[in-house]
C-alpha angles and dihedrals in degrees: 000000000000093000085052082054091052091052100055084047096064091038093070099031099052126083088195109102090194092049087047093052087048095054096052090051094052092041082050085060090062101053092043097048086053091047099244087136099168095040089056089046091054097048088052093054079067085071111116090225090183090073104041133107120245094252095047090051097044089053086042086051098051098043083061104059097041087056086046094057089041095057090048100256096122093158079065087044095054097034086053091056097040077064102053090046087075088049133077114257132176117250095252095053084041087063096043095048084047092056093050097049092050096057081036094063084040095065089038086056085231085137088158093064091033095058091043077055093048094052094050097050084053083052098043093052097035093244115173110202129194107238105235080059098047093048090053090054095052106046110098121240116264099253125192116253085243088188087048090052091049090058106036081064089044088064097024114027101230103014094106094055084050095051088050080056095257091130085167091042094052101033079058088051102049098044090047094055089038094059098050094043083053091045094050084047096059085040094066097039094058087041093246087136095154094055088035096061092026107052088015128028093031089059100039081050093057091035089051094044105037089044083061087056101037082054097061093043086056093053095047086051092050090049095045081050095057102028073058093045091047095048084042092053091038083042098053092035090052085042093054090055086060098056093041096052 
């Protein structure tokens, strides 16, 4: 991270508040192109807005929030754009900042205010899409109920990682647990009631309550996957548009 080095150098050598704010954006370019999101999040927030053109903060702005999605805070994210939209962009930055916000509701599962998004970013740039199309892009992916996954475990051991679509997972799951909550059965009715809690009733306990929570994990995995697959499948259509104006 030599370049990032170089940066900060000129940051605090330099009197120049335009040549500071600079620094940091660019150093901002390094951290993002190595991944380190948060870290390049963190290093714009450095930027003296109060002395900064229209266009540099717009372009500040934006590479905020687009640190901030990259790094999963999508409520900064969201928060980041609400703000631009009560600034003056240029048209290329208000497409961009469209486009993010559309993958950021998304992620938020805020699919009302994401297709109204949607809608406004084919007017904007005077899009015409085929219905069928249209429809495809709006309809919300189909998420697993995660609460729903936790309690159904909770009655029936498994049955949750069943439900998320895990059958070996949750077969697995249900005769484990079976087979401690019989064995802790036959313990106590031969009296055996040390071994019973102990090598019974203690594993089926963990196994019932840490398959409840496996189960939800699960669920909120299968969702991240499709709520991926859907902004994978809005981000290359509306990338597509771009390419093709």
């Amino acid at each position: 991270m030599l370049a990032a080095a170089e940066y900060e150098r000129i940051f605090f050598i330099s009197a120049d508040v335009n040549i500071k704010n600079t620094a940091l954006l660019k150093k901002s370019y390094c951290y993002k192109q190595d991944q380190q999101f948060d870290v390049a999040a963190n290093t714009l927030k450095r930027i003296d807005f109060n002395k900064t053109t229209d266009s540099i903060y717009t372009i500040v702005a934006y590479e905020y929030a687009l640190n901030s999605f990259l790094n999963e805070d999508y409520n900064e994210t969201l928060l980041q754009l609400n703000d631009l939209d009560n600034k003056v962009i240029d048209s290329v930055y208000e497409s961009k900042c469209l486009m993010l916000k559309i993958l950021t509701l998304n992620e938020l599962q805020k699919w009302k205010e994401a297709t109204i998004t949607l809608n406004n970013y084919f007017k904007i740039n005077h899009i015409k899409v085929d219905s069928l199309v249209k429809s495809e892009l709006l309809k919300k992916p189909k998420l697993k109920n995660e609460k729903l996954a936790k309690n159904m475990s909770y009655i029936i051991p498994g049955s949750g990682q069943i439900y998320t679509g895990h059958w070996g997972r949750g077969f697995s799951s249900l005769l484990l647990s079976g087979a401690f909550a019989t064995y802790t059965y036959i313990s106590f009715v031969n009296g055996f009631y040390l071994s019973g809690v102990f090598s019974g009733f203690s594993p089926f306990r963990m196994f019932w309550s840490g398959g409840a929570n496996y189960a939800e994990y699960l669920a909120k995995q299968k969702n991240k996957e499709r709520i991926s697959q859907h902004n994978k499948k809005v981000k290359n259509f509306i990338l597509k548009t771009i390419d093709l104006k």
